[in-house]
DRENDO-1510 file (C-alpha; in Angstrom, 1 decimal, always signed):
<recs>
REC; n; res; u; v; w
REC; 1; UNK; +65.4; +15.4; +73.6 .
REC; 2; UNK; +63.2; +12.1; +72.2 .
REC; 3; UNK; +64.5; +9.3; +70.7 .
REC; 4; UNK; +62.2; +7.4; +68.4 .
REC; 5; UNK; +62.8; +4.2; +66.8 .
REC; 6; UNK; +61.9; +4.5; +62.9 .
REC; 7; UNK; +59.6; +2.1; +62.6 .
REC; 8; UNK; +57.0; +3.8; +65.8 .
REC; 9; UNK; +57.7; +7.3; +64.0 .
REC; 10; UNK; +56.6; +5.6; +60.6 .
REC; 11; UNK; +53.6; +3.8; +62.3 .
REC; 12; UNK; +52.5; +7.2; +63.8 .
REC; 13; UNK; +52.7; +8.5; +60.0 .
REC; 14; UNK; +51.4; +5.7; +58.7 .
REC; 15; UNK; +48.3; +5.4; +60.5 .
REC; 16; UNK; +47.8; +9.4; +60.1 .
REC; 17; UNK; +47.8; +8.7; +56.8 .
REC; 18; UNK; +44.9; +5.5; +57.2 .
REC; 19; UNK; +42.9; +7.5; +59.0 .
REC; 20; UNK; +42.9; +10.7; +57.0 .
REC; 21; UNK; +39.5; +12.6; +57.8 .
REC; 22; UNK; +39.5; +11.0; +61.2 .
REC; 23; UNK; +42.1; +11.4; +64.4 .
REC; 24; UNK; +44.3; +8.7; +64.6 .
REC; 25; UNK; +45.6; +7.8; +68.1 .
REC; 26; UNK; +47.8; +5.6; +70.3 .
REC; 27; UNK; +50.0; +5.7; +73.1 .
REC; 28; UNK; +53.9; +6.3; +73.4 .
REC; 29; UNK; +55.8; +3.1; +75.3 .
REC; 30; UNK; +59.2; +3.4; +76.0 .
REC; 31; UNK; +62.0; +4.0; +78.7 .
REC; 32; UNK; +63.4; +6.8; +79.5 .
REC; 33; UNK; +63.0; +9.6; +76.5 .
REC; 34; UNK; +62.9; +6.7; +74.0 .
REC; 35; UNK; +60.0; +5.9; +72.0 .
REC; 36; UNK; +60.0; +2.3; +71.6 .
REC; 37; UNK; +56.3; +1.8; +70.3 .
REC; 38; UNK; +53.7; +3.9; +68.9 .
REC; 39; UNK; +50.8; +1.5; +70.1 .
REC; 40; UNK; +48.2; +2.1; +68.2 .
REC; 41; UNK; +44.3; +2.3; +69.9 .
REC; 42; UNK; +41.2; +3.3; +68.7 .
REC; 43; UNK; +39.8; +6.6; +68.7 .
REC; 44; UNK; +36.3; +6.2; +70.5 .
REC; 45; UNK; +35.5; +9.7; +70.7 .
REC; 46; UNK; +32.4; +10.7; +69.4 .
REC; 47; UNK; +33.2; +13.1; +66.7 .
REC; 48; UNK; +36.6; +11.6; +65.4 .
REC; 49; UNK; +36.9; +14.1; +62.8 .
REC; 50; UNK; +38.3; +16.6; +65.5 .
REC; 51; UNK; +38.8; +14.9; +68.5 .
REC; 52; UNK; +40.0; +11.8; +70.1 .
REC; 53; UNK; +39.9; +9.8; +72.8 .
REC; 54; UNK; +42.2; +6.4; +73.8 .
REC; 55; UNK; +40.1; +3.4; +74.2 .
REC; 56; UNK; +39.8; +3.6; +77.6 .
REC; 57; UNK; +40.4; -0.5; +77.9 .
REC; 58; UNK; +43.4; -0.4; +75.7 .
REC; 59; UNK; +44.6; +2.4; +78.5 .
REC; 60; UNK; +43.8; +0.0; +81.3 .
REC; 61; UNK; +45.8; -2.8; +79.5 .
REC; 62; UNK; +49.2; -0.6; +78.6 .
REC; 63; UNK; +49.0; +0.2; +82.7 .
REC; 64; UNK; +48.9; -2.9; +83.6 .
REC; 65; UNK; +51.5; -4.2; +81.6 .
REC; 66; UNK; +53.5; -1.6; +82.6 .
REC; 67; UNK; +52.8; -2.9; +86.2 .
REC; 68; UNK; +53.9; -5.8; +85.4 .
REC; 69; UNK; +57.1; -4.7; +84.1 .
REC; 70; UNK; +56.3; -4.1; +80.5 .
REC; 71; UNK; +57.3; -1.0; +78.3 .
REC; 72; UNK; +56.6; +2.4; +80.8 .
REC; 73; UNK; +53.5; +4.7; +79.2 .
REC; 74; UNK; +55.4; +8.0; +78.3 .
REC; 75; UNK; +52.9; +9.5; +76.6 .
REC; 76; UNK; +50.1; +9.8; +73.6 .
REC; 77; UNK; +50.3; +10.5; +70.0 .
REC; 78; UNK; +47.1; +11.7; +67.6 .
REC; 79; UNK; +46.5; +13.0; +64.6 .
REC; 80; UNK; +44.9; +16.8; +62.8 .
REC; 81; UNK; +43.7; +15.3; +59.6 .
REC; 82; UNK; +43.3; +19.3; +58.5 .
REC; 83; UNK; +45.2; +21.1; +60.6 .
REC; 84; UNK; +48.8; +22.1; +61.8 .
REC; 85; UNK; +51.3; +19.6; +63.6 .
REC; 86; UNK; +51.1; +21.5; +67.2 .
REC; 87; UNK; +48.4; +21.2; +70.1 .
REC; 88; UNK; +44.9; +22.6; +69.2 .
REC; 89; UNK; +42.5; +24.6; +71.8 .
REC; 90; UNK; +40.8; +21.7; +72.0 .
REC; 91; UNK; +43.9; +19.7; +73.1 .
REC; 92; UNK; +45.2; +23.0; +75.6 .
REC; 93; UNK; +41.7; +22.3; +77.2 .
REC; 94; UNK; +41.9; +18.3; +77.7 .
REC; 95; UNK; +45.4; +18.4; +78.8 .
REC; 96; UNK; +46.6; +16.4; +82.0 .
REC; 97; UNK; +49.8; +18.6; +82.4 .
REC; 98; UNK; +51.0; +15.1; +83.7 .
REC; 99; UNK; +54.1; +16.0; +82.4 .
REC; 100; UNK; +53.1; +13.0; +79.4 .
REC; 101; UNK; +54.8; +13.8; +75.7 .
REC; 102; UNK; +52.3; +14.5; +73.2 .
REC; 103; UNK; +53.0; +13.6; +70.1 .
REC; 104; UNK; +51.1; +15.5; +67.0 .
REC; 105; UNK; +51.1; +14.4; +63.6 .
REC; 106; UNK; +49.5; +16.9; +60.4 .
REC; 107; UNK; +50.7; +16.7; +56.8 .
REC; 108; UNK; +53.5; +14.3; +56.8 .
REC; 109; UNK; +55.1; +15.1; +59.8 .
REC; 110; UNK; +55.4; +14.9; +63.5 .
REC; 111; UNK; +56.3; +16.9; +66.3 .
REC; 112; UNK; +56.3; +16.2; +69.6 .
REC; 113; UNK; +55.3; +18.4; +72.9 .
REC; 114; UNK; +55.7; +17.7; +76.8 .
REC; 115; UNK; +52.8; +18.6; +78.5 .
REC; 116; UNK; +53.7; +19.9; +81.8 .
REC; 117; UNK; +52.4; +22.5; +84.6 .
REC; 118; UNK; +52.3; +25.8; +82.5 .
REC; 119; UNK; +51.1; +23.7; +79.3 .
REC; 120; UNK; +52.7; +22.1; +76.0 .
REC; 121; UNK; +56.3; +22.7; +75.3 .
REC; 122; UNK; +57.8; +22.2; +71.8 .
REC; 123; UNK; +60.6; +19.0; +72.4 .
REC; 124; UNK; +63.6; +17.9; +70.1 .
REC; 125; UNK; +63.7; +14.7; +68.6 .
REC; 126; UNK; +65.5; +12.4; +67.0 .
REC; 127; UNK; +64.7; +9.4; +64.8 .
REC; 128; UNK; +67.0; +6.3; +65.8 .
REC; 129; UNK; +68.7; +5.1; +62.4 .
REC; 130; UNK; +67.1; +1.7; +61.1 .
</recs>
C-alpha cells in the first residue's frame, strides 16, 4: 500500500486540472511507500496532448538531490486529459519495469500502479489525514 500526504495527492489533482488538454507530469519523492511530494516538471514531450516526457534536467536534479541525501525518487505521476485513470498502450510501451510507482490521474481522480517485470500493477493507497 502508498501513503500520500494530502497536499502531493491535491497538487497531482490540481495540476491535472491546470493542464487540462495537455499531460501534466512530475515525479513522486518520498521514503519508503510514502509520497511526500508530487514535484511537479514540465512535460517537454512533443505532442503533450497524449504523451509526456519529465524534463530531462529536472530528472537530473531530483537524482542528485537524492545523492545527496534528499527525498528518494519513488516514482512518476502524469496526467489523461481525455481518458481513463489506468496506464495507456502508449505508457505499457515506454515503461522501465524499474519497479517505479506510476501514478495516473483522469477525471478527478488518481490511482496509482507499480511498474515492475511483468508490467503495471493496480496498488492501494491511502491519503495521510491533513
Amino acid at each position: 500500500m502508498i501513503l500520500i500526504t494530502h497536499a502531493s495527492f491535491e497538487a497531482i489533482l490540481s495540476q491535472a486540472a491546470e493542464a487540462h488538454l495537455h499531460e501534466c507530469c512530475g515525479l513522486l519523492l518520498g521514503e519508503g511507500s510514502t509520497i511526500t511530494h508530487a514535484h511537479p516538471t514540465a512535460n517537454v514531450h512533443s505532442d503533450p496532448a497524449t504523451h509526456f516526457e519529465i524534463d530531462p534536467a529536472a530528472l537530473i536534479a531530483a537524482h542528485k538531490a537524492e545523492r545527496e541525501g534528499g527525498p528518494r525518487i519513488l516514482g512518476y505521476y502524469h496526467s489523461h486529459p481525455n481518458g481513463r485513470a489506468e496506464p495507456s498502450p502508449t505508457d505499457r510501451a515506454s515503461a522501465a519495469h524499474d519497479g517505479k510507482v506510476w501514478a495516473i490521474a483522469a477525471n478527478g481522480q488518481v490511482r496509482f500502479f507499480r511498474d515492475g517485470e511483468d508490467g503495471f500493477e493496480a496498488l492501494s493507497y491511502e491519503v495521510a489525514p491533513r
